[in-house]
C-alpha positions as CSV (number, residue, x, y, z in Angstrom):
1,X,16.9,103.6,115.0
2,X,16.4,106.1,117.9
3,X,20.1,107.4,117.7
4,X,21.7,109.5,114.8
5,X,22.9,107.0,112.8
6,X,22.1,105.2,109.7
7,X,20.6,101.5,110.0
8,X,23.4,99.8,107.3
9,X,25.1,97.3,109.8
10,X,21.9,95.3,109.1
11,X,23.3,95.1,105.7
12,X,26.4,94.4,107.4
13,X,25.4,91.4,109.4
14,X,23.8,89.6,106.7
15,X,26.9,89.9,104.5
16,X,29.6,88.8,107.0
17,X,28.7,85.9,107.7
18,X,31.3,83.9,110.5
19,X,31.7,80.1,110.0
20,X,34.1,79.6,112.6
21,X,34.0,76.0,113.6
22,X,34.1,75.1,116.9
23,X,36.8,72.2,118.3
24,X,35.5,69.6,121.1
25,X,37.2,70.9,124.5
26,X,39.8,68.1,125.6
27,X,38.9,66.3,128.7
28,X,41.0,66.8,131.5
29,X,40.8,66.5,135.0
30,X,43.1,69.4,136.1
31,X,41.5,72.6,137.6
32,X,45.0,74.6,136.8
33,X,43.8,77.0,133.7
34,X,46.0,76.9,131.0
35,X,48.5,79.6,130.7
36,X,47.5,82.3,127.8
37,X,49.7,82.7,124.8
38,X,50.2,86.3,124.1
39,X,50.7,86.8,120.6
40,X,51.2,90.2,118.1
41,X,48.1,90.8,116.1
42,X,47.9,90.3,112.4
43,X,46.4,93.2,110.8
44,X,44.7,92.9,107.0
45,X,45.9,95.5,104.8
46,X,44.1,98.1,103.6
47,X,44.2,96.4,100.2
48,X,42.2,93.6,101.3
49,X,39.9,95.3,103.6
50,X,38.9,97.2,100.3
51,X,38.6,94.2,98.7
52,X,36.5,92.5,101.4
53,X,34.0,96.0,101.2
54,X,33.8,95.7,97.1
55,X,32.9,92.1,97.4
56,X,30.4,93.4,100.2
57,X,28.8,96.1,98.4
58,X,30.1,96.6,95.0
59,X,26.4,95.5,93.8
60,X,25.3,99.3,95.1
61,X,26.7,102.0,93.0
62,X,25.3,104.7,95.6
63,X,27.5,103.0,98.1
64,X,30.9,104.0,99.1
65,X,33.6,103.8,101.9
66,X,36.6,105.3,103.7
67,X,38.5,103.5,105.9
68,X,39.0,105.2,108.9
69,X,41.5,102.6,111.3
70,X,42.8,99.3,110.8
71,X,44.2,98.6,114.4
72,X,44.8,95.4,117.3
73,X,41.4,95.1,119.3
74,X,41.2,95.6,122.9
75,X,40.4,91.8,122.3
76,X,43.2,90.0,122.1
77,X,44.0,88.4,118.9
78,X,41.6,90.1,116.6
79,X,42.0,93.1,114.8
80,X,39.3,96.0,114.6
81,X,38.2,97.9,111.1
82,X,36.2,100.8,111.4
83,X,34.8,102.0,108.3
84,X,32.8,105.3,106.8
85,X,30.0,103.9,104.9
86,X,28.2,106.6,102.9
87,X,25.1,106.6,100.7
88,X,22.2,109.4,99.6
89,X,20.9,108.7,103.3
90,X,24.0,110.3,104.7
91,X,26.8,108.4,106.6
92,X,27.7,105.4,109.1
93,X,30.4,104.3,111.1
94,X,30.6,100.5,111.6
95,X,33.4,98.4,113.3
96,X,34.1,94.9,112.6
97,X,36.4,92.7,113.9
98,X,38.4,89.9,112.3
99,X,40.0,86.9,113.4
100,X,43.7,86.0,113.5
101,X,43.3,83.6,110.0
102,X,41.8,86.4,108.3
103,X,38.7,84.4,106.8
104,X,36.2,85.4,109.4
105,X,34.9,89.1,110.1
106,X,32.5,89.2,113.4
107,X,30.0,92.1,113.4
108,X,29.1,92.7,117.1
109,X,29.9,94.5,120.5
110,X,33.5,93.5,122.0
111,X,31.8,94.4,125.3
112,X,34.5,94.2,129.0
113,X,34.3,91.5,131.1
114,X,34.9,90.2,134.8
115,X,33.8,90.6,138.0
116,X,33.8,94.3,137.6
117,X,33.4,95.0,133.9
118,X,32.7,98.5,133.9
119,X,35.0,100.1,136.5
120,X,38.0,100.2,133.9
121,X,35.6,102.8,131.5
122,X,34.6,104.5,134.8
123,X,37.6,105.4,136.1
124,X,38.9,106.8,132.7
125,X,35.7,109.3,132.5
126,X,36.3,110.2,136.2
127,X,39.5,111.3,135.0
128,X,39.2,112.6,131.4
129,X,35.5,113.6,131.4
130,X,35.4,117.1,132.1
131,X,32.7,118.6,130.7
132,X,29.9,120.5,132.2
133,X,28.0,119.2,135.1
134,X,25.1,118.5,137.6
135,X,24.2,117.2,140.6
136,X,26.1,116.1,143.3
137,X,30.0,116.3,143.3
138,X,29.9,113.3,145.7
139,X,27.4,111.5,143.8
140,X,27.5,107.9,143.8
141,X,26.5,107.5,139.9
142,X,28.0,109.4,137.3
143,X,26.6,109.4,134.0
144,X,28.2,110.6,130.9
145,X,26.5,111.9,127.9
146,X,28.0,112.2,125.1
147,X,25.6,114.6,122.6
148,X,25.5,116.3,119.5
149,X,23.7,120.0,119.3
150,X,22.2,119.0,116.0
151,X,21.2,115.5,116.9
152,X,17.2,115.2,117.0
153,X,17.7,111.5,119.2
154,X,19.6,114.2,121.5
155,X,16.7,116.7,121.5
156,X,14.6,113.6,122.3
157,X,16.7,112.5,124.9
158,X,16.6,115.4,127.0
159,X,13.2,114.8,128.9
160,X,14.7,111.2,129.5
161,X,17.7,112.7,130.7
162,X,16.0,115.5,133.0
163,X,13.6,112.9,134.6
164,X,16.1,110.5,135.6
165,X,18.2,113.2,137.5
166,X,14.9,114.3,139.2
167,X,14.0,110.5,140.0
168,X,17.5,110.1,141.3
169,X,19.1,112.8,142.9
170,X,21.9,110.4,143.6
171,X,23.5,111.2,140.3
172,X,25.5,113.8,139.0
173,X,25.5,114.2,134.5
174,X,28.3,115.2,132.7
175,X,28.3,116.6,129.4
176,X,31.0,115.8,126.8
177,X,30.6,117.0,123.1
178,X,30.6,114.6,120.5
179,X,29.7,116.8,117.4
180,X,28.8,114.2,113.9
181,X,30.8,115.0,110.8
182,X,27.4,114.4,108.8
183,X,26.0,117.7,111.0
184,X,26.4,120.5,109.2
185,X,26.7,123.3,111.8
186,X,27.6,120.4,115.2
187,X,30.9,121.4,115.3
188,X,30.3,125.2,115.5
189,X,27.5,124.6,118.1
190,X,30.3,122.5,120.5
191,X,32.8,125.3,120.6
192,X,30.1,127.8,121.1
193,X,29.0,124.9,124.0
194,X,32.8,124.5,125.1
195,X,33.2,128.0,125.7
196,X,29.8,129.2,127.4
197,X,30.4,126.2,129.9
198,X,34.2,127.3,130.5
199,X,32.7,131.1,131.2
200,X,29.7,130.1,133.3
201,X,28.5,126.5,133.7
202,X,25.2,127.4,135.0
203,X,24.4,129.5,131.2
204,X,25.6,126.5,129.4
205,X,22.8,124.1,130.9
206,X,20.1,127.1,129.1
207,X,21.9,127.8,126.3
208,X,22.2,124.0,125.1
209,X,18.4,123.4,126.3
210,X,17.6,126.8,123.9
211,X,19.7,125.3,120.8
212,X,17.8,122.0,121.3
213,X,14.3,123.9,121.1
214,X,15.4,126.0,117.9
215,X,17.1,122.9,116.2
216,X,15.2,122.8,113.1
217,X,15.1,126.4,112.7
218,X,19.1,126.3,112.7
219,X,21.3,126.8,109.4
220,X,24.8,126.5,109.1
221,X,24.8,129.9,107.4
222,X,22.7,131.5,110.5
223,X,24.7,129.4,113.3
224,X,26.9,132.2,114.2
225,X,24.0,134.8,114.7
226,X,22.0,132.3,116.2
227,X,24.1,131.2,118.9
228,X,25.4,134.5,119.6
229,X,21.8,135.5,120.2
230,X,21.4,132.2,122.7
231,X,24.1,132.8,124.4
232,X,22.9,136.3,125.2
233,X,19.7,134.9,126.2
234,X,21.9,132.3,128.9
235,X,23.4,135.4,130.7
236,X,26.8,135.8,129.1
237,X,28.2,137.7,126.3
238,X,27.5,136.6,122.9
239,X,30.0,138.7,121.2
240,X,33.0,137.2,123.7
241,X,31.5,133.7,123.2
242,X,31.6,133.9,119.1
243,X,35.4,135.2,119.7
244,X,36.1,132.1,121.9
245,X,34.1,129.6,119.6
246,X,36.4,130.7,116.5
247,X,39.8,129.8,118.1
248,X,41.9,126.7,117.2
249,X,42.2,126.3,120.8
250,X,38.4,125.7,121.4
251,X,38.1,123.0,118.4
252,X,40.9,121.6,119.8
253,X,39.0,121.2,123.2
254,X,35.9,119.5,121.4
255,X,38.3,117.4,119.0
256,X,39.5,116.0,122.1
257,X,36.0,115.3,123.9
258,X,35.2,113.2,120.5
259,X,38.4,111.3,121.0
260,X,37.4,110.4,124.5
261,X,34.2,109.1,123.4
262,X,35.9,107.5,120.3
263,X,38.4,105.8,123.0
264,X,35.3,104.6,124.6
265,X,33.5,103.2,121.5
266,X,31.3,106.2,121.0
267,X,29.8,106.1,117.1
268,X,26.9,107.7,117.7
269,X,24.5,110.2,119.7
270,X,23.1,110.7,122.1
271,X,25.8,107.9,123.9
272,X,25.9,107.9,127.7
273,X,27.5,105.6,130.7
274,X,26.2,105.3,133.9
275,X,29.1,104.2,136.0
276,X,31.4,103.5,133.2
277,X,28.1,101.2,131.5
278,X,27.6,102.2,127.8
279,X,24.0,102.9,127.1
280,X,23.7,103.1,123.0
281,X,20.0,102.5,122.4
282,X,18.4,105.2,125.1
283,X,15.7,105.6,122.4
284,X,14.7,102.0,122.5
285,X,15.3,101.1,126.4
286,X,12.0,101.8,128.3
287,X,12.6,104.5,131.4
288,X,11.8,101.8,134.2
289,X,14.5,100.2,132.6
290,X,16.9,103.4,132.7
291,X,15.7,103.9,135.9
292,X,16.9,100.8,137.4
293,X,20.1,100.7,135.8
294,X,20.5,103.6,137.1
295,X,19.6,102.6,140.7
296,X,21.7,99.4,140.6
297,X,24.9,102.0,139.8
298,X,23.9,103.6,142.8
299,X,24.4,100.5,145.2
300,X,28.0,99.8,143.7
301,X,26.9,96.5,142.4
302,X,28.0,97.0,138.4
C-alpha cells in the first residue's frame, strides 16, 4: 500500500463474507416514496465482537486485537466496529459495519451521498481545520492534509503535494497533524509542529520539509535535540519551541487535530480532502488524476 498502514483488511474481506439476500421490489405504480422508519440501532456487544474476531483469526497466534469503538453508523441502521489489529508487522485500524440482524458484517467505505455529497465534510474543515496554511485565503479549493512527521507515504507525498499547488494556484493547503500510535517519535514531532506553526507559520512550512528530509536519521531518543536544532534552522527559537512542545496544552492541541480527522474517517496517512472529498490512496492515484479532481473542486461542481 502507498499509505502508512498495514494491508490486513485483505484478510478482512475474505473472512467476512455478506450473504444478505436480496427481496424482489413490490410493483407499484405510485411515485410518492415511502416514508423512512427511523429506528434506534442495535449494537453487538463487545462479547460477541470478540467472538466474531477469534473465529476470524484465532488460527494466527501472532494476531491480536483491541477494540477501539462499538458505536451507531452515520448510516442508519447499522452499527460501526473499529478495531486495532496487531501483528510483528506493526498495527492496523479497520472498521466494519454490521447490519441490524447481527449475522452480516460489510467491510467497505460508508461514503456521503446526494446532490452535494461532500459539502457537509467541507464545511466542518472550514470550520474546525485550523492548522497551518498556504495559498490563497479566498481560494476556491481547500485541501486538507492530514500527515504524520514520521510517515515515509507523507515524505513521498510532498512533491505530489507541492506540484499541485504550483499547477493550481487556485488552492489553498491546510495542514492538520495526525501523528500514528505505531510512530515512535510522531507525536513529539506534532507538538514541536503545533507550536513552530502557532509562533511563525512561515518557519513551520521549513521545519516540517527539514524533518521529512532527516526522517530516517530520526530516533525517538534524539527527537528532542533533533527538532530543537530544525527549528533553529526554520528561524525561531529552538529552546522556546522544546518548552512549548512539552506542555499538556500542546498534546492537547494535536489530540484534537487526530479527533478531527478521526470524525472524518481518517485511519491513515498521508489523508487529504479537496473540498470536503476524502483522498486515501494519493500513492496510488496518478497526478493527472489529482490534478483534475482538483480542477473540478475549483469550478464548484463536487
Amino acid at each position: 500500500m502507498h499509505r502508512c498502514s498495514i494491508v490486513i483488511c485483505l484478510i478482512l474481506c475474505l473472512t467476512l463474507a455478506v450473504n444478505a439476500q436480496q427481496k424482489p421490489a413490490s410493483e407499484s405504480s405510485a411515485s410518492t416514496p415511502k416514508a423512512v422508519t427511523i429506528t434506534t440501532t442495535a449494537l453487538p456487544s463487545e462479547e460477541t465482537v470478540n467472538a466474531f474476531m477469534h473465529a476470524t483469526f484465532g488460527y494466527e497466534p501472532e494476531m491480536s486485537w483491541k477494540i477501539d469503538s462499538i458505536r451507531p453508523s452515520k448510516a442508519q441502521g447499522l452499527a460501526e466496529v473499529t478495531v486495532i489489529l496487531s501483528s510483528p508487522q506493526g498495527r492496523q485500524q479497520s472498521v466494519f459495519y454490521v447490519t441490524p440482524d447481527g449475522k452480516h458484517a460489510i467491510l467497505g467505505e460508508v461514503i456521503p451521498f446526494g446532490t452535494r455529497p461532500f459539502e457537509a465534510t467541507h464545511k466542518v474543515l472550514e470550520q474546525r481545520a485550523k492548522g497551518p496554511s498556504r495559498g490563497p485565503a479566498n481560494a476556491a479549493v481547500t485541501i486538507v492534509e492530514f500527515s504524520d512527521l514520521q510517515c515515509p507515504h507523507c515524505k513521498a507525498a510532498q512533491p505530489i503535494i507541492e506540484k499541485l499547488l504550483a499547477d493550481v494556484p487556485n488552492s489553498r493547503l491546510v495542514f492538520q497533524n495526525f501523528p500514528l500510535p505505531a510512530h515512535d517519535w510522531a507525536m513529539k514531532g506534532a507538538a514541536y509542529a503545533d507550536c513552530i506553526g502557532r509562533a511563525n507559520p512561515e518557519a513551520f512550512w521549513k521545519f516540517i520539509a527539514r524533518v521529512y528530509d532527516a526522517q530516517a536519521d530520526i530516533l525517538a531518543t534524539s527527537a528532542d535535540e533533533k527538532f530543537t536544532a530544525f527549528a533553529d534552522q526554520a528561524g525561531v527559537k529552538g529552546s522556546e519551541i522544546a518548552v512549548c512542545a512539552a506542555k499538556d496544552e500542546t498534546i492537547g492541541r494535536v489530540q484534537g487535530s487526530v479527533a478531527l480527522g478521526q470524525s472524518m474517517e481518517v485511519t491513515g496517512t498521508p489523508t487529504l480532502f479537496i473540498n470536503g472529498r476524502r483522498i486515501a490512496d494519493l500513492g496510488q492515484l496518478p497526478y493527472e488524476i489529482l490534478k483534475k479532481l482538483v480542477e473540478f473542486a475549483a469550478k464548484g461542481e463536487m
